[in-house]
C-alpha positions in Angstrom: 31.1 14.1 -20.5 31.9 13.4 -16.9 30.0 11.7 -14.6 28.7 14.8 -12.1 27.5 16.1 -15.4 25.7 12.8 -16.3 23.8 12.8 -13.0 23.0 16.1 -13.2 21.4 16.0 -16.4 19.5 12.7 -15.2 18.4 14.6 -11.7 17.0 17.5 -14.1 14.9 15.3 -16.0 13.6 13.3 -13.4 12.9 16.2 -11.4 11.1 18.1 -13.9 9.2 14.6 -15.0 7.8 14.4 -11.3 7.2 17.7 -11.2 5.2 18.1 -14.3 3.8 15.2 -14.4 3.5 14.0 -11.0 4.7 10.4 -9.7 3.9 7.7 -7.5 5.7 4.9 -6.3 4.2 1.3 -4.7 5.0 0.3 -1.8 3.8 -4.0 -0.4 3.0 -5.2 3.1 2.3 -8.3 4.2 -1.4 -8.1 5.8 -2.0 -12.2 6.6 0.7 -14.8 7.0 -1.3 -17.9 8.1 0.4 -21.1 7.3 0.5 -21.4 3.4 -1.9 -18.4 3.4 -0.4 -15.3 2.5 -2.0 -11.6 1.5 -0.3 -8.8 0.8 -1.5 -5.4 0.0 0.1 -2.5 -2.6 -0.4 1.1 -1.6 0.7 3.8 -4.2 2.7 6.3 -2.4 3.1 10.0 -4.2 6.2 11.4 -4.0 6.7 15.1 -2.7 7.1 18.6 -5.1 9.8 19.4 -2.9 11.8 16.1 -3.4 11.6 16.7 -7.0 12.2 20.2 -6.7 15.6 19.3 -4.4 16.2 16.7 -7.3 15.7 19.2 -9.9 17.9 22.0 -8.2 20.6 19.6 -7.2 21.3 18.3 -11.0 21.2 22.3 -11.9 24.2 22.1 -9.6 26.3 19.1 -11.0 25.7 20.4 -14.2 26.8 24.1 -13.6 29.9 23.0 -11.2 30.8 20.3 -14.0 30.6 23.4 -16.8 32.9 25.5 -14.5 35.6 23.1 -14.1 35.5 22.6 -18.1 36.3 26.3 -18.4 
């Protein structure tokens, strides 16, 4: 297999994973730095339909222009 094809088939399942699903991701800030004192907060973040939609459409792409160059 080639590598465009690889990543496609990775985008496609990722895609359709967050689509399906859904998916977050965590993001940390520093809220107090005071001397040897330090708090941080984690905030969960969800990530877009449309990115994994883009994600999803984009490894339908590497997959078909990787089967058309086979040919």
């Amino acid at each position: 297999m080639r590598i465009p094809m690889l990543v496609g088939i990775v985008l496609i399942a990722a895609g359709a994973f967050v689509l399906l699903r859904g998916g977050t991701f965590t993001s940390r800030r520093d809220v107090l730095d005071l001397g040897g004192v330090k708090v941080t907060a984690e905030e969960q973040h969800p990530i877009a339909p449309w990115v994994a939609g883009a994600a999803l459409l984009g490894g339908v792409a590497l997959v078909v222009s990787g089967l058309r160059r086979k040919a």
